[in-house]
N, CA, C and O of each residue as an XYZ file, in Angstrom:
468
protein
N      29.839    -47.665    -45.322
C      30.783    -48.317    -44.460
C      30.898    -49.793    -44.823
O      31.900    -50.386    -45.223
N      29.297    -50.413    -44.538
C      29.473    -51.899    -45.263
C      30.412    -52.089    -46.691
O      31.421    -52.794    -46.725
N      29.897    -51.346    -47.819
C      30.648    -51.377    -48.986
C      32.027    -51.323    -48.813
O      32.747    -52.015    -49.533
N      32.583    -50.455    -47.792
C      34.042    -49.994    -48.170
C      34.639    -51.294    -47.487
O      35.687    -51.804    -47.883
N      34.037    -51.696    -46.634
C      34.814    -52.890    -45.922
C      34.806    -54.636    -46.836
O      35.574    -55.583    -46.664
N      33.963    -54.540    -47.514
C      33.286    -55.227    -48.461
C      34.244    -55.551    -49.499
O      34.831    -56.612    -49.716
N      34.299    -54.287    -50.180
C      35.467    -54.029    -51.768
C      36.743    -54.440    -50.719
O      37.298    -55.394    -51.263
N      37.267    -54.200    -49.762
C      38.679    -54.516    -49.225
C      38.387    -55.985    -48.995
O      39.050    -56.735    -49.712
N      37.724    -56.437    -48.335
C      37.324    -57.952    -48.407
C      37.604    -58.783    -50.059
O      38.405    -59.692    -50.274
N      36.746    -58.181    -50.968
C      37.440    -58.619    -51.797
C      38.168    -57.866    -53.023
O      37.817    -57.995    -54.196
N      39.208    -57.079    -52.586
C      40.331    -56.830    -52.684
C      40.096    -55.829    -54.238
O      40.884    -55.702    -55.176
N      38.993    -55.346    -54.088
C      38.838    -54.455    -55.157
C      38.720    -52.939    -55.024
O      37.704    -52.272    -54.835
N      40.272    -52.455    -55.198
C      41.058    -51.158    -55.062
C      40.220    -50.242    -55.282
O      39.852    -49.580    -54.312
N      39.758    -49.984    -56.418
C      39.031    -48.966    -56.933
C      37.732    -48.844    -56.491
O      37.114    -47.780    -56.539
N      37.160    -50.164    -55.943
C      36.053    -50.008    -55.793
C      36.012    -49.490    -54.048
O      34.949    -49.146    -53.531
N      37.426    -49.506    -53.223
C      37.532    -49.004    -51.891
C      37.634    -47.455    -52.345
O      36.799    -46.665    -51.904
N      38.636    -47.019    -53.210
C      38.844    -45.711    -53.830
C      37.869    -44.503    -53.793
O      38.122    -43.334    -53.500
N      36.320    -45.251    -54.280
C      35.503    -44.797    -54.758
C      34.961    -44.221    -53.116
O      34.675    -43.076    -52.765
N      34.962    -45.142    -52.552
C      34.673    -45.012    -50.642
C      35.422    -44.344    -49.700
O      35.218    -44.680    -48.534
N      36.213    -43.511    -49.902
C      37.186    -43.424    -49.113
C      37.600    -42.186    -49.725
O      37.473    -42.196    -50.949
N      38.231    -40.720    -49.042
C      38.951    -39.597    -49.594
C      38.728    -38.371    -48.209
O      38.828    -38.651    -47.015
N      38.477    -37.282    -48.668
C      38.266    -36.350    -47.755
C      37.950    -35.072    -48.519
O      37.514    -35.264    -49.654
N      38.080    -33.810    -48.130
C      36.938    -32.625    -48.906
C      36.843    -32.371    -50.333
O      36.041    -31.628    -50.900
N      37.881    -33.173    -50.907
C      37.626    -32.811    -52.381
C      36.874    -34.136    -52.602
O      36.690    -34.195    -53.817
N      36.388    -35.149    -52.056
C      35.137    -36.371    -52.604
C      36.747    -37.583    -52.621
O      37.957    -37.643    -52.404
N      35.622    -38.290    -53.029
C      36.628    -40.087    -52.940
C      37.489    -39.662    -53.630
O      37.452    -38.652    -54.333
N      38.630    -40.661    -53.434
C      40.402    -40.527    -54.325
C      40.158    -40.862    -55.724
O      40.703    -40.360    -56.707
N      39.212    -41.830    -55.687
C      39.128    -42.426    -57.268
C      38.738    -41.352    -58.224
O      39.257    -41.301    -59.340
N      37.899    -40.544    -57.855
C      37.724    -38.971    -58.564
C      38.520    -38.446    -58.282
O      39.519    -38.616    -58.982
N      38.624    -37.584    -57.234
C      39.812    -36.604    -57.026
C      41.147    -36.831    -57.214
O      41.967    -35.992    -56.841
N      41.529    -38.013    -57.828
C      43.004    -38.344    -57.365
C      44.040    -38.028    -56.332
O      45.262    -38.108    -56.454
N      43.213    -37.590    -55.112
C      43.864    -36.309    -53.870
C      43.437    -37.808    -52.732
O      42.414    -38.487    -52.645
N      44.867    -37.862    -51.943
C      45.868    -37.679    -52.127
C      46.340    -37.906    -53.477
O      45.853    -38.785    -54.188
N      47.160    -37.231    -53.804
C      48.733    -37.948    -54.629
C      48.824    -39.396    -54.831
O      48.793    -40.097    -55.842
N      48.966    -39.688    -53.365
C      49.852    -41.251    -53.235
C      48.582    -42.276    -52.991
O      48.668    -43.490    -52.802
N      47.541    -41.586    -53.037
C      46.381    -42.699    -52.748
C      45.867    -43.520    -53.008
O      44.780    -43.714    -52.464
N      46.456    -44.607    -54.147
C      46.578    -45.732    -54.601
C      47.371    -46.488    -53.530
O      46.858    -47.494    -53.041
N      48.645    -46.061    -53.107
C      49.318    -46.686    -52.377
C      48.702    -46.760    -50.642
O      49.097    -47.626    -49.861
N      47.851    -45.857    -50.324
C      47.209    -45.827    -49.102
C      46.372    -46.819    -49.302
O      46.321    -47.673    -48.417
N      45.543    -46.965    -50.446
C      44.157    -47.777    -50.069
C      45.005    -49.468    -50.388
O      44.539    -50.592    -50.200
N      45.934    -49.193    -50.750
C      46.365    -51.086    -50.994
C      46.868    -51.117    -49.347
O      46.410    -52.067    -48.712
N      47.631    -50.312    -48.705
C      47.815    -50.528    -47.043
C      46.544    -50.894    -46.487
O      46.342    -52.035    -46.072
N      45.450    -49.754    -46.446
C      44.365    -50.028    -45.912
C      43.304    -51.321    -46.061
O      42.391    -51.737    -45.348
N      43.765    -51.665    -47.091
C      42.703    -52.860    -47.986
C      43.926    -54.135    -46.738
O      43.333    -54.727    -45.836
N      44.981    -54.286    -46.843
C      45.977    -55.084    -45.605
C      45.483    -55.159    -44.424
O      45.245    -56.298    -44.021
N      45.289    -54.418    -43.840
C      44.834    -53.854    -42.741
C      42.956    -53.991    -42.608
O      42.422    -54.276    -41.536
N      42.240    -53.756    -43.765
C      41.012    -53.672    -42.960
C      39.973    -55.052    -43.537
O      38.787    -55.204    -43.244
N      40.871    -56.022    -44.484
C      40.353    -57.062    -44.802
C      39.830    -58.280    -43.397
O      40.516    -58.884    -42.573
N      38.468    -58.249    -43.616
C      38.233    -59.167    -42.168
C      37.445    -60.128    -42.406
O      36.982    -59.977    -43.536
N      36.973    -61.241    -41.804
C      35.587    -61.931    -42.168
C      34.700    -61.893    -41.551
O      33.817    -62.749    -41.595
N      34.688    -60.537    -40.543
C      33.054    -60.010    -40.946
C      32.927    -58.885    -40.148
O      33.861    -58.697    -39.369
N      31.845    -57.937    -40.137
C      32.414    -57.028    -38.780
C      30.936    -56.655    -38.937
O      30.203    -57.196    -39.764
N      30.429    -55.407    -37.835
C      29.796    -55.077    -37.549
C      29.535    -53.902    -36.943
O      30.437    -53.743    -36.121
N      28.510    -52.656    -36.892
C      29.191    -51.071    -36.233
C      28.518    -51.672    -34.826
O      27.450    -52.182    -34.486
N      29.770    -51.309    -34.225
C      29.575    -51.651    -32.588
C      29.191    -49.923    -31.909
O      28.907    -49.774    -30.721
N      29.244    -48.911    -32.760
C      28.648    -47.615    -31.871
C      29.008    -46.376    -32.950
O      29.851    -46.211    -33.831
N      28.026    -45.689    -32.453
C      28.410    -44.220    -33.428
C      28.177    -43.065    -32.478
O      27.212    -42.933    -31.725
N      29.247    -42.216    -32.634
C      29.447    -40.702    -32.499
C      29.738    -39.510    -32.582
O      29.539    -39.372    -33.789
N      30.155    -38.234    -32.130
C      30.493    -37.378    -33.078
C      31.703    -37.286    -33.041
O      32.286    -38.235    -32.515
N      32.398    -36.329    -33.481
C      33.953    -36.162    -34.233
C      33.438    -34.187    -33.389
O      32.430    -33.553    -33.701
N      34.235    -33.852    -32.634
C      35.018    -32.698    -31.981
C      35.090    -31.578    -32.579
O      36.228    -31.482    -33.037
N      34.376    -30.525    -32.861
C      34.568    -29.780    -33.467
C      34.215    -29.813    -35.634
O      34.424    -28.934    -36.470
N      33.680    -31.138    -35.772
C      33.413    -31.429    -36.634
C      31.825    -32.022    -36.891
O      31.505    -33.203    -37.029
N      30.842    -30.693    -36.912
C      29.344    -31.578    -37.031
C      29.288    -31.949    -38.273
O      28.180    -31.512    -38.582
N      29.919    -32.706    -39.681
C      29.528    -32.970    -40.710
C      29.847    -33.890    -40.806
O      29.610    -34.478    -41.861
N      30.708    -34.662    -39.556
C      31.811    -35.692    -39.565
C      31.207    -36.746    -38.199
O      31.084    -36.438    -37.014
N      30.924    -37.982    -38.843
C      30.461    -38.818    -37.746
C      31.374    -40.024    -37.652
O      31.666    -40.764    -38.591
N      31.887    -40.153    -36.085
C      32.631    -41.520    -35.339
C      32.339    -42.956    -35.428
O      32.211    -43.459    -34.311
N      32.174    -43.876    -36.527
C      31.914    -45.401    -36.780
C      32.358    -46.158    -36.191
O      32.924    -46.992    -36.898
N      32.432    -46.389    -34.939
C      33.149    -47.762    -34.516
C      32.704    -48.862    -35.038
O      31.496    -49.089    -34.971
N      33.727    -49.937    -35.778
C      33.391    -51.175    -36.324
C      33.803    -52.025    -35.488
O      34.925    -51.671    -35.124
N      33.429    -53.146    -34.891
C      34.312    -54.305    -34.107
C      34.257    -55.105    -35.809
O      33.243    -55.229    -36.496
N      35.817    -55.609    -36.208
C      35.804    -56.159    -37.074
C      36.409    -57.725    -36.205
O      36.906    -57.888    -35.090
N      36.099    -58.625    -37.258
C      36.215    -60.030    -36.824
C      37.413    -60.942    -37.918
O      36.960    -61.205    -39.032
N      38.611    -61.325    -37.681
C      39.614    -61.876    -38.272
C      40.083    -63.242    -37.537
O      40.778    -63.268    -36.521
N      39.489    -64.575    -38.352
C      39.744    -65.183    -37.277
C      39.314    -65.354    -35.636
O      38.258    -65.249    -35.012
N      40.255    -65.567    -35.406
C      39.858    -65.476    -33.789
C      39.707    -63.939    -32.865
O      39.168    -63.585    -31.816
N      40.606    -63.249    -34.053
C      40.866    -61.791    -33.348
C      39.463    -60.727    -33.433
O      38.915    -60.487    -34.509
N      39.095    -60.270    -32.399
C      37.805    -59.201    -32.116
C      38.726    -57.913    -31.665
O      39.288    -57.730    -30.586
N      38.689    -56.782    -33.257
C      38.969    -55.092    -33.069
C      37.849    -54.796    -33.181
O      36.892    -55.411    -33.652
N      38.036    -52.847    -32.299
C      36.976    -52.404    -32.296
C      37.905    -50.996    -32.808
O      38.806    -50.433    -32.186
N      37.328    -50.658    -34.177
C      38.620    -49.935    -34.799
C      37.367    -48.874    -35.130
O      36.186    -49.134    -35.362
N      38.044    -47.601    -35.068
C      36.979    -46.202    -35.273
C      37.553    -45.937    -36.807
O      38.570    -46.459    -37.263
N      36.515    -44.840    -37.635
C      36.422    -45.047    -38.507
C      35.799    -43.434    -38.697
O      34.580    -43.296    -38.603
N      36.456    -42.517    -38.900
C      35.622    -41.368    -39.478
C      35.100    -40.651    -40.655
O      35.839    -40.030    -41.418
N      33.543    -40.758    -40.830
C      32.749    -40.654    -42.054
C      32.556    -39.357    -42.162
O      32.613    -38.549    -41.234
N      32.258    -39.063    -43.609
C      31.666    -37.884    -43.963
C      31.175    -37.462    -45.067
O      31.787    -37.728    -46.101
N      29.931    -36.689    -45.124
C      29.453    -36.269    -46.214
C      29.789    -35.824    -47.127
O      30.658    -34.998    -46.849
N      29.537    -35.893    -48.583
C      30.516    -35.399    -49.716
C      29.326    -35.632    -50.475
O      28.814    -36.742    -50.620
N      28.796    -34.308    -51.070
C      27.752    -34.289    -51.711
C      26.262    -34.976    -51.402
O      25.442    -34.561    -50.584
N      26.116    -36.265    -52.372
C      24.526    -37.435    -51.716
C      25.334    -38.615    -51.171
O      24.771    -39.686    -50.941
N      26.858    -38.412    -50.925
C      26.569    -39.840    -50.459
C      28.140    -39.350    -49.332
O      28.783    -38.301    -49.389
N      28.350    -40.519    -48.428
C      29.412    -40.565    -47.396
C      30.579    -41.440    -47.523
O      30.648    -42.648    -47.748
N      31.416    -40.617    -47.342
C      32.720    -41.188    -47.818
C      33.723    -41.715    -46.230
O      33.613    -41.314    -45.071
N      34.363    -42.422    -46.651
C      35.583    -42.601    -44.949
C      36.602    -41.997    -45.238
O      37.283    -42.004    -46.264
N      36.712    -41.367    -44.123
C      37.967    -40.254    -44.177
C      38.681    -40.082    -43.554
O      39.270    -39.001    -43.575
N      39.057    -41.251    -42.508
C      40.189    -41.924    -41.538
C      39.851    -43.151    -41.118
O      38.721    -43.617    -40.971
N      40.590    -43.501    -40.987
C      40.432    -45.546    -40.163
C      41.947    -44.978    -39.357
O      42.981    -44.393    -39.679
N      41.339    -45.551    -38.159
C      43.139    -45.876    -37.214
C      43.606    -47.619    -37.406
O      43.188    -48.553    -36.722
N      44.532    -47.679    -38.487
C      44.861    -49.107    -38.679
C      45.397    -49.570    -36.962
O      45.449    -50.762    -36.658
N      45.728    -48.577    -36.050
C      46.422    -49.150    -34.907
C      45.419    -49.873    -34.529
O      45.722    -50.931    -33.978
N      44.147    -49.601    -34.671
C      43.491    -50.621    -33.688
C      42.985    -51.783    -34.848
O      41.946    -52.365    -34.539
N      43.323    -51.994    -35.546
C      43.079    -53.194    -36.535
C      43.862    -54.541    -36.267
O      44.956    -54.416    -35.715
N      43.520    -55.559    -36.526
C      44.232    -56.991    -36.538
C      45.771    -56.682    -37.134
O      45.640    -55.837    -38.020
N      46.870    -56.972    -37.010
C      47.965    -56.885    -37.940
C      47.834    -58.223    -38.543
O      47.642    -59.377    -38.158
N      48.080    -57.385    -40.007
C      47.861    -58.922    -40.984
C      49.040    -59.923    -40.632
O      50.093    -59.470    -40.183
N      48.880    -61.184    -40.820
C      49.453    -62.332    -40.452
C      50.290    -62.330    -38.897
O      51.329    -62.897    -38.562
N      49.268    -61.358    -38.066
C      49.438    -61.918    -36.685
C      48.411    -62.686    -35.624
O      47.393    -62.217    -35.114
N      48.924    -63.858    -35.468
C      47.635    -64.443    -34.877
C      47.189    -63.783    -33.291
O      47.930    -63.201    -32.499
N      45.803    -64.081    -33.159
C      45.371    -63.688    -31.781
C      45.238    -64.806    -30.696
O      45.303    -65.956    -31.131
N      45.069    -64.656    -29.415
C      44.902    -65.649    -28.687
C      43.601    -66.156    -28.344
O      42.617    -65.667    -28.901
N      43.448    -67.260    -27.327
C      41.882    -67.620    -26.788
C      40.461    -66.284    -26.851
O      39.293    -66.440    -27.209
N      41.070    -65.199    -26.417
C      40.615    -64.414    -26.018
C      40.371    -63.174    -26.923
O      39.765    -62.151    -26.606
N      41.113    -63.541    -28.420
C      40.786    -62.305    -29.572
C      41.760    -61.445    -29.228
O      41.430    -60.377    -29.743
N      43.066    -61.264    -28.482
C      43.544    -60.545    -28.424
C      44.903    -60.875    -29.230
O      45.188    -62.054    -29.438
N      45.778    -59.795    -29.703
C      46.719    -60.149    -30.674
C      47.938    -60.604    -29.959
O      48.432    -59.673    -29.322
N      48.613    -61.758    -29.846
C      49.927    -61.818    -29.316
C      50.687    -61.030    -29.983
O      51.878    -60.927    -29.690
């Protein structure tokens, strides 16, 4: 999780690629999606922060292989608390959804209070 948020921090595609996919293993191997070059440059928009932290973990519904990451990420003034669902893929864990809705929108500022105008 640290890593994947890390490589988007600094803005190294392939190295989010490698972090990120779903049952066939990361995109950077599988090339699955298709378009998943173009997802992880959205996501890398979206989940670039200066600094975050897992604010809670749980399970995923019908999915015991699949665990719930909440990150509160930190942008500026703005405090998200954006979920994040992981999962096993062979020895190591890959992310295999982020909800950008609850993320900072890039170049929108937040108020006193971390919240996004």
């Amino acid at each position: 999780m640290k890593a994947f948020l890390a490589a988007a921090r600094d803005t190294n595609l392939t190295l989010m690629a490698s972090y990120w996919g779903g049952s066939a293993g990361p995109a950077a191997t599988s090339k699955q999606p298709p378009d998943y070059e173009k997802r992880i440059r959205i996501l890398q928009k979206y989940l670039t922060s200066d600094s975050s932290r897992v604010a809670g973990l749980g399970t995923v519904d019908g999915h015991p292989d699949q665990v719930m990451v909440t990150m509160q990420m930190f942008v500026g003034n703005c405090r998200n608390n954006v979920p994040f669902i992981v999962g096993k893929w062979k020895d190591q864990y890959i992310v295999q959804n982020v909800d950008v809705t609850m993320t900072a929108t890039p170049g929108r500022p937040c108020n006193d209070q971390g919240t996004p105008m």
